[in-house]
C-alpha positions as a Markdown table, in Angstrom:
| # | Residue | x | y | z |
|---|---|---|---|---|
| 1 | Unk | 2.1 | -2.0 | -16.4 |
| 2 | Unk | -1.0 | -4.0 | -15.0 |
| 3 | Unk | -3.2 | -2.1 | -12.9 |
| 4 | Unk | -3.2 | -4.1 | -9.0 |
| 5 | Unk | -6.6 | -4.6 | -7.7 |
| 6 | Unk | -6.9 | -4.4 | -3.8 |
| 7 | Unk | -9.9 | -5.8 | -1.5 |
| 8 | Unk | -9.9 | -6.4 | 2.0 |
| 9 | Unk | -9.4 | -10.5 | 1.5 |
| 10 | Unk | -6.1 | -9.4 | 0.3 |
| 11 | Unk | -3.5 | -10.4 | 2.9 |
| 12 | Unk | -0.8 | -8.1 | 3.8 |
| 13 | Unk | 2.4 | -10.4 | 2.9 |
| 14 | Unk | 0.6 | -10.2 | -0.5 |
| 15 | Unk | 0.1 | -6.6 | -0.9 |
| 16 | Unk | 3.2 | -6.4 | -0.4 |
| 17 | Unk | 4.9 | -8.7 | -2.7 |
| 18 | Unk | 2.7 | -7.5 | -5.4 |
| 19 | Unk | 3.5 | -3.7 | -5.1 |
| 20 | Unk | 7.3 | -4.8 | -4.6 |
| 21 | Unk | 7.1 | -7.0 | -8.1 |
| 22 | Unk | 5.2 | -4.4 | -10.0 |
| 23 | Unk | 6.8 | -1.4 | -9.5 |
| 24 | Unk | 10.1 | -2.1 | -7.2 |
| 25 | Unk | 8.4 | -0.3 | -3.6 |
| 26 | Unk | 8.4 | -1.2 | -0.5 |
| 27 | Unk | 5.0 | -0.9 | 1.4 |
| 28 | Unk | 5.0 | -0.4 | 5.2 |
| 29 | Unk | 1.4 | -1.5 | 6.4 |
| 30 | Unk | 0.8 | -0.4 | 10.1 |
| 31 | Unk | -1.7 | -2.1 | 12.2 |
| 32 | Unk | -2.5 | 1.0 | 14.9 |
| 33 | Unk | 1.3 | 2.2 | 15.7 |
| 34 | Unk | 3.0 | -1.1 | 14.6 |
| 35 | Unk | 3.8 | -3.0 | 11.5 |
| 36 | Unk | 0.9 | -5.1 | 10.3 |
| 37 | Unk | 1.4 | -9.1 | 10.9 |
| 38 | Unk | 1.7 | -10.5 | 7.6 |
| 39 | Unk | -0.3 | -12.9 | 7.3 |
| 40 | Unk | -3.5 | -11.0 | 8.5 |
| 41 | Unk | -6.1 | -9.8 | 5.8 |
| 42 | Unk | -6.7 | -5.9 | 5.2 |
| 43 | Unk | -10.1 | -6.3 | 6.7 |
| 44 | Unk | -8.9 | -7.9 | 9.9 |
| 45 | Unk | -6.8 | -4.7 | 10.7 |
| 46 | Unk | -8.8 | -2.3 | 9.4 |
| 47 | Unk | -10.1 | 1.0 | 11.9 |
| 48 | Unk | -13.2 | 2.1 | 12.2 |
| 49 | Unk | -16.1 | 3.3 | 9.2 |
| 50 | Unk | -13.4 | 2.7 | 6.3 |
| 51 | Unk | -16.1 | 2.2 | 3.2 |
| 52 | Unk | -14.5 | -0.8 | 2.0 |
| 53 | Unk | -14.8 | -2.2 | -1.3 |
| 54 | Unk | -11.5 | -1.9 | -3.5 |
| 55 | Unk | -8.8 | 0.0 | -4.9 |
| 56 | Unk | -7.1 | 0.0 | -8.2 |
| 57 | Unk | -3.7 | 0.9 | -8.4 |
| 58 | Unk | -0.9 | 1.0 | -11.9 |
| 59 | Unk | 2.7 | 3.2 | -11.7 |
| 60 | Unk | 1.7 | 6.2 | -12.5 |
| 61 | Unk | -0.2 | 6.4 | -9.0 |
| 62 | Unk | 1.1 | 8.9 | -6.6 |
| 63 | Unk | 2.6 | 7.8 | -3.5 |
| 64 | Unk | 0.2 | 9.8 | -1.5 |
| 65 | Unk | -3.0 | 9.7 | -3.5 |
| 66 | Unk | -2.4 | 5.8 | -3.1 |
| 67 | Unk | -1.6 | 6.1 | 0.6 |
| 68 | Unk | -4.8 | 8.3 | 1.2 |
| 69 | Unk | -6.6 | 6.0 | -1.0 |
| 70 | Unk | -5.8 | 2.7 | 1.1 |
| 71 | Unk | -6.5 | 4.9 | 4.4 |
| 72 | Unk | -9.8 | 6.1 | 3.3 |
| 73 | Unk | -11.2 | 2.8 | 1.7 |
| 74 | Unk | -9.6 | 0.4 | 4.5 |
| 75 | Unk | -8.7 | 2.7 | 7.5 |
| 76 | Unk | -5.2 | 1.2 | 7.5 |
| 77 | Unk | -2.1 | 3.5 | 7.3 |
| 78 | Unk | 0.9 | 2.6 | 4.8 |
| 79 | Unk | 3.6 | 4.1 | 4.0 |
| 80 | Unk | 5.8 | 3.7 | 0.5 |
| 81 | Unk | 9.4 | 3.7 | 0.7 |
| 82 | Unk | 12.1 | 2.9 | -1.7 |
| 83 | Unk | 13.1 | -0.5 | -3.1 |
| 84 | Unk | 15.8 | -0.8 | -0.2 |
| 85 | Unk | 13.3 | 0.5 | 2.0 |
| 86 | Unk | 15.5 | 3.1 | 3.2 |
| 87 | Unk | 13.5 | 6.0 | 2.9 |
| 88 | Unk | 10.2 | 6.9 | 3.0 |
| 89 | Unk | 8.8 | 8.1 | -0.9 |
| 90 | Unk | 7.7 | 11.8 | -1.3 |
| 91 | Unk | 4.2 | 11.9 | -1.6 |
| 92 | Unk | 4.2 | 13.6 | -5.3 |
| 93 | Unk | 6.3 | 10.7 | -7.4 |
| 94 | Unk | 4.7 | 8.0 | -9.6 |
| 95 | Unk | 4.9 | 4.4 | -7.4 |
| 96 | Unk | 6.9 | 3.7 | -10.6 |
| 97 | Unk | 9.4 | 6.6 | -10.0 |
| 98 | Unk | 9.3 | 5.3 | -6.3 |
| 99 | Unk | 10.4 | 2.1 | -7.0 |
| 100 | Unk | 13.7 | 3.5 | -8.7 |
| 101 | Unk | 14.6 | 5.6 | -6.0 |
């Protein structure tokens, strides 16, 4: 299981697809209260004095330390759900044991 690297060139399409390929979850990336356009970059949506820079990320990430990380680094809110993305994931999973829910 390869770690992900994300940066704030990293469009949201491909954050997506990448989570979704690697461990099987679906990533909900809000821009304010709605869903983030695609095709935009993290750094084009992010809020406020988020420090930047990037995050690493492998399976055996919690949901919600991965959440809090992308929140504090880019100031963008995400949510993981499941690989049907019919449910939200609880915070204290693996984004491996996400993916099989």
């Amino acid at each position: 299981m390869a770690d992900i690297k994300i940066s704030g060139r990293m469009a949201v399409k491909t954050l997506k697809k990448q989570l979704k390929d690697a461990y099987g979850v679906t990533v909900r990336v809000y821009n304010g209260a709605k869903f983030a356009d695609d095709d935009a970059t993290l750094a084009s949506i992010r809020k406020g004095d988020a420090k930047g820079g990037e995050v690493s990320v492998n399976g055996h990430t919690l949901v919600g330390n991965f959440e809090k990380s992308i929140l504090e680094n880019f100031g963008i809110k995400i949510q993981i759900a499941n690989g049907a993305d019919t449910k939200l994931s609880d915070n204290g999973i693996s984004l491996s044991a996400a993916g099989k829910e």
